[in-house]
C-alpha positions as CSV (number, residue, x, y, z in Angstrom):
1,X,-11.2,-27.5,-30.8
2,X,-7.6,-29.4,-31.2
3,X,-4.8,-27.2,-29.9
4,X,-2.6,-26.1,-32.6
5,X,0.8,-27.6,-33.9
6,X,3.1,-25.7,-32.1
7,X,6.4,-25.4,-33.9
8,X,9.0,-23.9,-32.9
9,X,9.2,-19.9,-32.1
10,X,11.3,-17.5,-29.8
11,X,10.0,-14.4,-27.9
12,X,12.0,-12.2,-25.9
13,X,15.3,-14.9,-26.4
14,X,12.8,-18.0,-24.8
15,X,12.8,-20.5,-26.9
16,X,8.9,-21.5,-27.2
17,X,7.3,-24.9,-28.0
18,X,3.9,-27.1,-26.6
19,X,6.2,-28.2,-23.5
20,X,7.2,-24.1,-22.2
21,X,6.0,-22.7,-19.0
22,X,3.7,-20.2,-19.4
23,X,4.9,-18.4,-16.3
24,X,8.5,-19.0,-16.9
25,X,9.8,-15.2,-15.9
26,X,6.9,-14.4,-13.4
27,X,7.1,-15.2,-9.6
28,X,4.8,-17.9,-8.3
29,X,2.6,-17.1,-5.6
30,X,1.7,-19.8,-2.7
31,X,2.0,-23.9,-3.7
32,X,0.8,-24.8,-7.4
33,X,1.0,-28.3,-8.8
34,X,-0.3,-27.9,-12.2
35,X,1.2,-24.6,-13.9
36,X,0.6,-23.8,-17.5
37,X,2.6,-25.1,-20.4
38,X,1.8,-23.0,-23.9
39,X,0.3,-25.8,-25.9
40,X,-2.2,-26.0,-22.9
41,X,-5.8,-26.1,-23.9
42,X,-6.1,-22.9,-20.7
43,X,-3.8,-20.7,-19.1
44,X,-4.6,-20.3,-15.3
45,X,-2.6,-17.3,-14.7
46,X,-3.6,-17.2,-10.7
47,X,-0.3,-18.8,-9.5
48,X,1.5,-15.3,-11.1
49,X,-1.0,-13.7,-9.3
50,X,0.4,-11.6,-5.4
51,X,-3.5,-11.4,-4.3
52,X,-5.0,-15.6,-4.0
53,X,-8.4,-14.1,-2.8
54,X,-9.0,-13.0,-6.7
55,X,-11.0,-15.2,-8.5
56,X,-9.1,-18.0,-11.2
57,X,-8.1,-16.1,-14.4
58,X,-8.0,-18.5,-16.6
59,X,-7.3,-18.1,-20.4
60,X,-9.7,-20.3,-22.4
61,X,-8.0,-20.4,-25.9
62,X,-11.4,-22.1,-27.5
63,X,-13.2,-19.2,-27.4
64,X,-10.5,-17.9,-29.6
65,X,-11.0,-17.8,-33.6
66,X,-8.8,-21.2,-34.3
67,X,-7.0,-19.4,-37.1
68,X,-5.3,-16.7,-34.8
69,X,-4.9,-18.9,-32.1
70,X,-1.8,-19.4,-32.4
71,X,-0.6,-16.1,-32.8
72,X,-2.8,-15.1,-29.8
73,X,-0.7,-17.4,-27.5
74,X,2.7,-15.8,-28.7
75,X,1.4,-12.6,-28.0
76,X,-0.1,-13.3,-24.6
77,X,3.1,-15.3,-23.5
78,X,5.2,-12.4,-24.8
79,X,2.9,-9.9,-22.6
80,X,3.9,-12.0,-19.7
81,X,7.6,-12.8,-20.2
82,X,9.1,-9.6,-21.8
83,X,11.1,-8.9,-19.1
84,X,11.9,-5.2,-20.7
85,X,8.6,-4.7,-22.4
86,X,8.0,-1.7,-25.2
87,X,6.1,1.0,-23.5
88,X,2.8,3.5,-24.5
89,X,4.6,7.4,-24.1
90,X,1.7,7.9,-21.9
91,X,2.3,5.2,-19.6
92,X,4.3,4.7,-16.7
93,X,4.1,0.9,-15.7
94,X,7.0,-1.6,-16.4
95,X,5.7,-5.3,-16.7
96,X,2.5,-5.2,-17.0
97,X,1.0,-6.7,-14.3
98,X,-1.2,-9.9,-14.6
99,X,-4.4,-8.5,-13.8
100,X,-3.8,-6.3,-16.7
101,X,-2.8,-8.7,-19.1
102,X,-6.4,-10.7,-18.5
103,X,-7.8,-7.5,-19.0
104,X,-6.8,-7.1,-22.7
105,X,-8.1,-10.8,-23.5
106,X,-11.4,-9.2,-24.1
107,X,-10.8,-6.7,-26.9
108,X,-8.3,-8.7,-28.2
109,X,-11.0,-11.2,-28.9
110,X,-13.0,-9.0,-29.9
111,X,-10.4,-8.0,-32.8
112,X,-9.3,-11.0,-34.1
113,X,-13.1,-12.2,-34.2
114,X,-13.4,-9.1,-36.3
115,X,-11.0,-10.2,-38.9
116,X,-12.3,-14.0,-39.0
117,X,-15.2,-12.3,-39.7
118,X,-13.9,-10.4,-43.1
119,X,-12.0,-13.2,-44.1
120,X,-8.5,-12.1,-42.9
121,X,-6.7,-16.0,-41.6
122,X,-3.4,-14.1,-40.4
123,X,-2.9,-10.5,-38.5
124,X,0.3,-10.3,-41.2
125,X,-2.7,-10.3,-43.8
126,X,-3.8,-7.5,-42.7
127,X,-3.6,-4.1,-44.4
128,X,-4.4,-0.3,-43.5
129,X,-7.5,-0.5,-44.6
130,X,-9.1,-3.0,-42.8
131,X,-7.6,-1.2,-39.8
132,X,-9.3,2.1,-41.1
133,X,-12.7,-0.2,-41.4
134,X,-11.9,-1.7,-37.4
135,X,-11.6,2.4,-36.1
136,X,-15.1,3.3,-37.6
137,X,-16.3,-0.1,-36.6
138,X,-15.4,0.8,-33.2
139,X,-16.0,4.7,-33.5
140,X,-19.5,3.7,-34.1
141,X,-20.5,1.0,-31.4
142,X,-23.4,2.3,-28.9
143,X,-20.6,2.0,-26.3
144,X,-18.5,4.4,-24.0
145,X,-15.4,6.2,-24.7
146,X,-14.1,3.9,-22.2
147,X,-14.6,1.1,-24.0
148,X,-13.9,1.8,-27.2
149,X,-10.5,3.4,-25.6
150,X,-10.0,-0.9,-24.7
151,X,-10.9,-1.9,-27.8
152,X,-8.3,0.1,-29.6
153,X,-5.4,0.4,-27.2
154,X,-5.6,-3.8,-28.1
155,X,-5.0,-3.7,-31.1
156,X,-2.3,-0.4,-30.6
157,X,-0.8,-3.3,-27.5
158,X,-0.3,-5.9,-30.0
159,X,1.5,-3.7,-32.6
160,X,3.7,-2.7,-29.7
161,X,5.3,-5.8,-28.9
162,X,5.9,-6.3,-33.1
163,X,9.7,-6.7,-32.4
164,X,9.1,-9.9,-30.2
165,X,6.8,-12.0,-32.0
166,X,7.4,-13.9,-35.3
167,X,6.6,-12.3,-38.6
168,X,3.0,-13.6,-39.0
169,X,2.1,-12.0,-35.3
170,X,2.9,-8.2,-37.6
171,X,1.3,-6.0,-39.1
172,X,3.0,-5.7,-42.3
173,X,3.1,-1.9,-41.8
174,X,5.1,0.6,-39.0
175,X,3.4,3.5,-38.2
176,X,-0.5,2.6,-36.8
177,X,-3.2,5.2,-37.2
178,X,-1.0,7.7,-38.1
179,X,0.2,8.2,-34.5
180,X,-2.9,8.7,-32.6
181,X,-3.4,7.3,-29.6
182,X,-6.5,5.5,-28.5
183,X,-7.9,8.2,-26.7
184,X,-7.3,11.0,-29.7
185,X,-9.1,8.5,-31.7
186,X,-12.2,8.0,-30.0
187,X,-12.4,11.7,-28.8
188,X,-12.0,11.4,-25.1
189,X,-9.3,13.6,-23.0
190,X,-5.4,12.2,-23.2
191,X,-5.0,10.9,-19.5
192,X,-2.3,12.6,-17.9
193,X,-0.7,8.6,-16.5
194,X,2.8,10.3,-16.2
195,X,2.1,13.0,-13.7
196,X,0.5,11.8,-10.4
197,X,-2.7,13.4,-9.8
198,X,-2.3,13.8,-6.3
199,X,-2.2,17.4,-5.7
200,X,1.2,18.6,-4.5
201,X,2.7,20.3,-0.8
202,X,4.5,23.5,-1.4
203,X,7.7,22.9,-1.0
204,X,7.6,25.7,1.5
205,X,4.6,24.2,3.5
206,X,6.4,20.6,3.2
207,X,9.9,22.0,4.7
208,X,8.2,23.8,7.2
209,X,6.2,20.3,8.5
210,X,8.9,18.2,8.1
211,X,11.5,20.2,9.9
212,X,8.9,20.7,12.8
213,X,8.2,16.9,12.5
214,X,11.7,15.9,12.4
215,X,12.1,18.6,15.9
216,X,8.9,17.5,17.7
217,X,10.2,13.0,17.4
218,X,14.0,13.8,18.3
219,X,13.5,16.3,20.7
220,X,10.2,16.1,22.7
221,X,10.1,12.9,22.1
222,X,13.7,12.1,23.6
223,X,12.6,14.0,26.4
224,X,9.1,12.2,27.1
225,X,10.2,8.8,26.1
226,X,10.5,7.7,29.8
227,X,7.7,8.7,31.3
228,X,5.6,7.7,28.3
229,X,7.2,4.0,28.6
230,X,6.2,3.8,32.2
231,X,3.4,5.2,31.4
232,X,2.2,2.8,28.6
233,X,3.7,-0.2,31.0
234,X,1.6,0.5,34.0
235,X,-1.4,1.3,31.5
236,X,-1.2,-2.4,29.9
237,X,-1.2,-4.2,33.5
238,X,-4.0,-2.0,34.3
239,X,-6.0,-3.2,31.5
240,X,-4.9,-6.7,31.5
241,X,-6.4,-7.1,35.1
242,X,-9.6,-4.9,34.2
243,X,-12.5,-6.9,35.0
244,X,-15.6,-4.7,33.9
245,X,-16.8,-1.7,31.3
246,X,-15.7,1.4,32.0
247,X,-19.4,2.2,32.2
248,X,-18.4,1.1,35.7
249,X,-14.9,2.3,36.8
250,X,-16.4,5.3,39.0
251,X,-18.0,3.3,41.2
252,X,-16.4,2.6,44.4
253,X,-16.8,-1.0,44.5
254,X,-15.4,-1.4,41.1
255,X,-12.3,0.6,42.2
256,X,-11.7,-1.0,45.1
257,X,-11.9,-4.6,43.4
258,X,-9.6,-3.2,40.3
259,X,-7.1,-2.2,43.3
260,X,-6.8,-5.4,44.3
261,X,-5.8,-6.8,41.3
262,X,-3.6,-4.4,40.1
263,X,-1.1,-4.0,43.2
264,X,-0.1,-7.7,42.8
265,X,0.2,-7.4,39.0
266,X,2.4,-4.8,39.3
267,X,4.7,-5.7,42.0
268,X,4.9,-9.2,40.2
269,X,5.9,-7.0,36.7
270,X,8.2,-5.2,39.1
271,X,6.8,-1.4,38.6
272,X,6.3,1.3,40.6
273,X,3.9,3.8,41.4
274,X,4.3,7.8,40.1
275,X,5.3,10.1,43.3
276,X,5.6,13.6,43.6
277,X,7.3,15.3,46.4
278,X,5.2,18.0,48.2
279,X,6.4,20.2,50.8
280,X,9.6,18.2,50.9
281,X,7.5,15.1,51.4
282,X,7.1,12.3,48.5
283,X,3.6,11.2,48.3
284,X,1.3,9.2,45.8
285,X,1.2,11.3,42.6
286,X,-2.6,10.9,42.3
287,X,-3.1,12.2,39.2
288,X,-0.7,10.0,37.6
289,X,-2.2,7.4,39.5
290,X,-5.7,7.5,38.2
291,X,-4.5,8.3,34.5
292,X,-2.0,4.8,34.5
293,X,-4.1,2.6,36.7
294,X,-7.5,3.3,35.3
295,X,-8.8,4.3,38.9
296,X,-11.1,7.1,39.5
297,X,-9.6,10.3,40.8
298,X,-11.7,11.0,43.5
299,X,-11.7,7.3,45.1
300,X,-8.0,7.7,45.4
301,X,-8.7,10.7,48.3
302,X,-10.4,7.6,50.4
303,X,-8.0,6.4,53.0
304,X,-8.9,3.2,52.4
305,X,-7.5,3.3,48.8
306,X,-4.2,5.3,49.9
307,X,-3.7,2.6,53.1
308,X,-4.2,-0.5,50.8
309,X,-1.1,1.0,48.5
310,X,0.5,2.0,51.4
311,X,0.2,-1.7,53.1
312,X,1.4,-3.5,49.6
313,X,4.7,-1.6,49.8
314,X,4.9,-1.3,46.3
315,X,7.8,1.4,45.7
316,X,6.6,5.1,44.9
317,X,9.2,6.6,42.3
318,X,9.4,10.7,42.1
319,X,8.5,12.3,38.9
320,X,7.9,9.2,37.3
321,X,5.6,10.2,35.1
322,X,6.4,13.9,35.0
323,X,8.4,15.4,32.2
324,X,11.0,17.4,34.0
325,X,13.8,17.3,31.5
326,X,13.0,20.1,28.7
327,X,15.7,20.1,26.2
328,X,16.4,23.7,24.2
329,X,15.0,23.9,20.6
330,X,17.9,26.3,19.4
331,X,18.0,28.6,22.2
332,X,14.8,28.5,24.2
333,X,13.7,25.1,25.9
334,X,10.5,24.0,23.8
335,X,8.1,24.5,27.1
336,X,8.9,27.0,30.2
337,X,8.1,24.2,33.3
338,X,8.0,20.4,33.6
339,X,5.1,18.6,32.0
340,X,2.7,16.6,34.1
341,X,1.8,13.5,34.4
342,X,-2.3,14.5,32.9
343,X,-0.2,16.4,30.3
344,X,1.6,13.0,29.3
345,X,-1.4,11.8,26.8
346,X,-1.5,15.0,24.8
347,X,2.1,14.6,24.5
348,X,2.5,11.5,23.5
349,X,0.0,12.1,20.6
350,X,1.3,15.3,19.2
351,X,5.3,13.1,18.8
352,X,3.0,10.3,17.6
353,X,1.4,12.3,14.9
354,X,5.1,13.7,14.2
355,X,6.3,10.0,13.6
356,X,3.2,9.2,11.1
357,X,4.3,12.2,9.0
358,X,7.7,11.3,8.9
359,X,7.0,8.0,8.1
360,X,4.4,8.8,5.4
361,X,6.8,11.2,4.0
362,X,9.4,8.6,3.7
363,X,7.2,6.3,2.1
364,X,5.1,8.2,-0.2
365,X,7.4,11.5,-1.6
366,X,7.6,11.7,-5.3
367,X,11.1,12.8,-6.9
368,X,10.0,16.0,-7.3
369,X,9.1,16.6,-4.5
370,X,11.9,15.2,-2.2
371,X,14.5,17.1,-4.7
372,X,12.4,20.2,-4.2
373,X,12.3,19.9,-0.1
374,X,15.6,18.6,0.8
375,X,17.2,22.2,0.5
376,X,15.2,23.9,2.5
377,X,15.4,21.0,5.3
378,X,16.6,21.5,9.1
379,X,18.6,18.2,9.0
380,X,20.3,17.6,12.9
């Protein structure tokens, strides 16, 4: 099939003729040589496209009845360049996206192959009554709500955008099927588009989890932050110099070997070791030890183990990775003694966890909701 004369039309303000980009008002995606022109014998609408890994959508205009052709292009160019495009009251999308607009090609095949069929050569030809014979044409097909939903939400789509296409694109008539919408027509349930179906937080519960959220990062996890960075640091080198599973880290060999990796790898990052003063004396904090180094607990007893750390002279710092500042949640201290160095995991976890909910708040709260919350907040 021959592509049509194109003459002259405008859509949306664009003037169109054979030599317009297809994609004029979308954003190309990644490096594209050949992109679309309207009097093209395909569209390849992938370069519009965010997600490459989806497979070409290409627009085939043979497969088209060659009397609508014409008007089909208008249409599709006008579903992807109407930068302010007329909306369904049901639906909440702007622009409608590309993958959508390669989803109407179907039924809107399917309709103007309908009219070729009964003789109609132009949708302006077209009267009520041959829309009244399309609904029980489609009200009967052996086919699913779902589908029949498609086929007439294409035909409601292209009666939509009536104010920017040419006159022969229209229906020579305003009001549709009296109103209805697709899904009244065929009988299914009105989706509810508007309204996120994501069941709502109180906006008690929300307050409440928030403000404790907000409290937990700002205050326990100012106070942790040090020992948890030291912590994390010595961790890293740890498991940078690990040679072997930790199917094998209690065995004494395997400790000893790990040892003497790690003492060099941290003087050379410039760390210390976690110390605890006991009976007025600082010693190895061997707890902390074990949990940052990766060593076994009991292996650290053996004075071989506390002789080698002793001979490498790498500094021992007190309370490094104990929590001894507790800062006052309004007029009680959030814990009644300093937190350990064992205790520093479970710690780090619960301000983690506070972080995720913030952030997921931030990033996900619907209007409502944040209008709803924000009065009932602990801001500080």
């Amino acid at each position: 099939m021959t592509t049509p004369a194109v003459s002259e039309h405008y859509v949306d303000g664009l003037l169109v003729c054979a030599d317009t980009p297809v994609l004029h008002r979308r954003p190309v995606h990644g490096q594209h040589s050949n992109l679309p022109r309207f009097g093209d014998p395909t569209w390849n609408l992938l370069p519009a496209l965010r997600d490459q890994h989806l497979a070409n959508q290409t627009i085939h205009w043979k497969l088209f009845p060659e009397r609508f052709e014409l008007a089909a292009r208008l249409y599709f160019f006008a579903l992807i360049n109407v930068e302010s495009p007329p909306r369904f009251s049901v639906s909440r999308a702007g622009w409608p996206d590309i993958k959508t607009i390669w989803g109407q090609l179907h039924p809107f095949r399917m309709f103007l192959r309908w009219l070729a069929d009964r003789g109609i050569n132009a949708i302006a030809e077209v009267n009520v009554a041959d829309l009244d014979a399309y609904l029980g044409h489609v009200q009967n097909l052996p086919a699913s709500n779902g589908r029949r939903h498609k086929l007439l939400l294409a035909v409601q789509r292209l009666h939509l955008y009536r104010n920017h296409l040419p006159e022969f694109c229209r229906f020579p008539f305003v009001r549709l099927w009296g109103g209805a919408t697709a899904h009244e027509l065929v009988g299914g349930t009105q989706p509810r588009r508007i309204e996120n179906r994501t069941p709502r937080i109180t906006p008690d519960l929300m307050a409440a989890l928030l403000s404790a959220s907000l409290l937990v990062v700002e205050t326990i996890g100012t106070d942790i932050a040090t020992a948890a960075k030291e912590l994390i640091a010595i961790r890293l080198i740890a498991l940078h110099v690990e040679q072997s599973n930790r199917f094998e880290r209690r065995k004494i060999s395997h400790s000893k070997q790990h040892l003497e990796l790690l003492l060099p790898a941290l003087e050379a990052a410039g760390r210390s070791l976690p110390g605890i003063r006991q009976d007025g004396r600082l010693t190895l904090d061997g707890n902390g030890v074990a949990l940052a180094a990766q060593i076994d607990r009991e292996c650290l007893h053996r004075k071989h183990f506390a002789a080698r750390i002793a001979d490498f002279g790498i500094p021992i710092l007190e309370d490094l990775l104990r929590v001894r500042r507790i800062s006052a949640i309004g007029d009680r201290p959030w814990r009644d003694r300093p937190a350990e160095a064992t205790e520093l995991p479970l710690l780090i976890r619960m301000v983690t966890t506070a972080c995720y909910l913030v952030i997921a708040y931030l990033s996900g709260i619907r209007t409502g909701e944040a209008l709803s919350t924000a009065t009932t907040l602990v801001f500080r």
